[in-house]
C-alpha positions in Angstrom: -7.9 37.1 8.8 -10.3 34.4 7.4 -12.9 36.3 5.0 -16.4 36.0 5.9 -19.6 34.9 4.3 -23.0 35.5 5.7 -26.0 33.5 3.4 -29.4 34.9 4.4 -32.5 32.9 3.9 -30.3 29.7 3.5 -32.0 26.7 5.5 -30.0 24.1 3.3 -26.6 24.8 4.4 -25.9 24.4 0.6 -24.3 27.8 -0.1 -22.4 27.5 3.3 -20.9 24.2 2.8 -19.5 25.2 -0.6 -17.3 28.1 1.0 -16.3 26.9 4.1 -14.7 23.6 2.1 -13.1 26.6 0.6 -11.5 28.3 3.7 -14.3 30.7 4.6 -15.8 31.6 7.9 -19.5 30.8 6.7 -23.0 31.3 8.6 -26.3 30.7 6.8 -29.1 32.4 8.5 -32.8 31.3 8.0 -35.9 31.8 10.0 -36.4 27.8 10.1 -33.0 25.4 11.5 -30.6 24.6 9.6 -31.1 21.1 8.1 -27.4 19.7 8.1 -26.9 21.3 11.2 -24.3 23.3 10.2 -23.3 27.2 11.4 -26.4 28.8 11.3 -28.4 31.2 12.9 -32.0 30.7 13.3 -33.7 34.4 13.0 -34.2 37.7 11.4 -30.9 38.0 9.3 -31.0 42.1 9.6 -29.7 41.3 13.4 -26.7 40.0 11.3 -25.9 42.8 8.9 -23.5 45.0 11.1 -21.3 42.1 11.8 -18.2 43.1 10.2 -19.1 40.5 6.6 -17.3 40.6 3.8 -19.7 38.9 1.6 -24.1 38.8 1.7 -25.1 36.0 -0.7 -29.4 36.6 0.1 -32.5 34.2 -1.2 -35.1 36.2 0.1 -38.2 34.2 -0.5 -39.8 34.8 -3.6 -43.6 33.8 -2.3 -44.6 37.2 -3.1 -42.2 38.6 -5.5 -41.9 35.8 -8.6 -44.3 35.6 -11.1 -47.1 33.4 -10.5 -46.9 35.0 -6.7 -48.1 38.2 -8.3 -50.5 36.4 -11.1 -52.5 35.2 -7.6 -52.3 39.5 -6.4 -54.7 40.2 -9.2 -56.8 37.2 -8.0 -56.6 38.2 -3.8 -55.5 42.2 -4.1 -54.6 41.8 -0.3 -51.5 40.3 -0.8 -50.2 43.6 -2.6 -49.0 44.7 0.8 -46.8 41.5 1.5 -45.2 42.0 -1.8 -44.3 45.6 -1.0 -42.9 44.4 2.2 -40.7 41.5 0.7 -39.6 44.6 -1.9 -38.6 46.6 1.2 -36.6 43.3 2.6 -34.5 42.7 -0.8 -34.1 46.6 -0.9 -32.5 46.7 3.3 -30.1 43.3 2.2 -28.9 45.1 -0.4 -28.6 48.3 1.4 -26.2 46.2 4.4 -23.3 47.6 5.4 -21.3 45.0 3.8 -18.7 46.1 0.4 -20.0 42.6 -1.6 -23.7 41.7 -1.9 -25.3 39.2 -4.2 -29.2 38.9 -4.4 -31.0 35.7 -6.0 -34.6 35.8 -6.8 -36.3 34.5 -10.0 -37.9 37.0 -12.4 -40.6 38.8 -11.2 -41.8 41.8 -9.6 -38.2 42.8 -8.1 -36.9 43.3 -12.3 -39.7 46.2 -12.9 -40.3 47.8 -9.9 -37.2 47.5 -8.1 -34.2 47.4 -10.9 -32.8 45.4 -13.9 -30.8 42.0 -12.7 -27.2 42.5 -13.4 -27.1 38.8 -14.8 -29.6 36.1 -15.2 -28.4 32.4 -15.2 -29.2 29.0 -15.4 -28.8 25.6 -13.4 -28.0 24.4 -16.8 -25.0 27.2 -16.9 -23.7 25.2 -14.2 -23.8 21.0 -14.9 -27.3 20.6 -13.5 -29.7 19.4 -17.0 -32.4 21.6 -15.0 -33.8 25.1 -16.5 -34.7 27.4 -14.3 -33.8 31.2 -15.0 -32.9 33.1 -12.0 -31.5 36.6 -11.4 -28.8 37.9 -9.9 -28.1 41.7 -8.8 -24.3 41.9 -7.7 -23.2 44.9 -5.5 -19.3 45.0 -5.7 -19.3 41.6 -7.8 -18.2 40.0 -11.0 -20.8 38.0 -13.3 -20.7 34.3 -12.3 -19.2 32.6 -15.1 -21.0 29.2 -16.4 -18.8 26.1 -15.6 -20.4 23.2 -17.0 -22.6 23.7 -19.9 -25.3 20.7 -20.2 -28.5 20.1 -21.8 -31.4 21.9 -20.6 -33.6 18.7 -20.0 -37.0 17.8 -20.6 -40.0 19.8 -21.0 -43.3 18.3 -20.3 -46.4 20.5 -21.2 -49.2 21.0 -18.8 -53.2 21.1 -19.1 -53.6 24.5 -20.2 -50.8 24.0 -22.7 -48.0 26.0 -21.4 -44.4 24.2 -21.0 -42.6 23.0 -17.3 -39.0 22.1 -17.2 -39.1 18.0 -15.9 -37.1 20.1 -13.1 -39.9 21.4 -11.9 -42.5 18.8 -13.2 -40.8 16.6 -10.4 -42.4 18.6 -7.8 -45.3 20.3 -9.0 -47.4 17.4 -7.5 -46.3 17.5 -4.3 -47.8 19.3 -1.3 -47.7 23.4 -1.1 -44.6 23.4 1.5 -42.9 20.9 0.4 -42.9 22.3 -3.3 -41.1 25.8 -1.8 -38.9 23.9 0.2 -37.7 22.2 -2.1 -37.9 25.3 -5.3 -35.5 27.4 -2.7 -32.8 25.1 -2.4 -29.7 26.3 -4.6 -28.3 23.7 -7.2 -24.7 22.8 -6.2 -22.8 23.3 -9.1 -24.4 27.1 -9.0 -23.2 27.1 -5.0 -19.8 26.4 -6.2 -19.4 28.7 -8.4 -20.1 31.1 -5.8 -17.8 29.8 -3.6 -15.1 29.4 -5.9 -15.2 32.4 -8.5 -16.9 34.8 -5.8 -14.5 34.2 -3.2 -11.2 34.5 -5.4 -12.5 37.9 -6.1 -13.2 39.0 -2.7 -9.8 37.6 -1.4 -7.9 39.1 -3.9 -10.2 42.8 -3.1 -9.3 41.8 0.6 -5.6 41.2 -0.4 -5.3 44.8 -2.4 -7.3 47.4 0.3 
């Protein structure tokens, strides 16, 4: 039976593409269409999770959960509760019936109030000169190994004097949504890794059951 890979909160198709090429019954799942039109579903991904999946590779959005999204908490207390709520998404994903889960969110609120990453990497790690450290808790999972170590890029340093990779000095002047649209995409060469090292493991799991 083909193996089976469901990639919540995935409107770039990016993740998908990478296992199907590889064999794998894929569906990304997003609350806005898919933009490659590709298999996707366009909803709440928890009406997915009982679907007999061998694999959850979930970007829930980090609006509320990354760093600066909590910075702007102690500024506008209300948005404490949408933070608890996005903890209590991450925490049903990685509760799914499913025997492999990975969850990708950058550092923030999930590493101290919710648990320790099992890995954090880097688009660098994987042949993109971009830095931009992002966590990983595996369920059922190996580390993803780096594949193409490059230079970490540019820094440029801002007003107030801290540093911004030229990664993300490429869109920090463009318009609120367009700037998370484009932050939430995965790099490919991290997508490929997935695909390839990820889905050895869980074929050869899937093999030896």
């Amino acid at each position: 039976m083909t193996p089976r890979v469901l990639v919540a909160c995935e409107f770039s198709g990016t993740v998908r593409r990478a296992f199907t090429e590889r064999g794998w019954d894929a569906l990304s799942c997003d609350l806005e269409p898919a933009e490659d039109g590709g298999a996707h579903y366009r909803g709440d991904v928890r009406d997915l999770l009982s679907g007999g999946w061998d694999l959850l590779i979930a970007h829930p959005p980090c609006t509320y959960l990354a760093g600066m999204g909590i910075w702007w908490n102690a500024k506008r207390p209300e948005r404490w509760p949408l933070t608890h709520a996005a903890q209590a998404f991450v925490e049903e994903l990685w509760a799914a019936p499913i025997p492999h889960v990975a969850i990708e969110n950058p550092i923030g609120y999930l590493n101290k109030h919710w648990r320790e990453p099992t890995q954090v990497i880097n688009p660098w790690q994987f042949g993109h000169e971009a830095h931009k450290p992002t966590c990983l808790w595996l369920r059922g999972l190996p580390l993803l190994q780096p594949t193409q170590m490059v230079g970490r890029g540019r820094f440029y340093t801002k007003a107030n004097g801290t540093r911004m990779s030229a990664w993300s000095h490429t869109i920090s002047g463009t318009k609120k949504a367009a700037r998370a649209r484009h932050a939430s995409r995965t790099f490919p060469g991290i997508a490929n890794a997935m695909a390839t090292q990820w889905g050895s493991f869980v074929r050869e799991q899937r093999r030896a059951a």
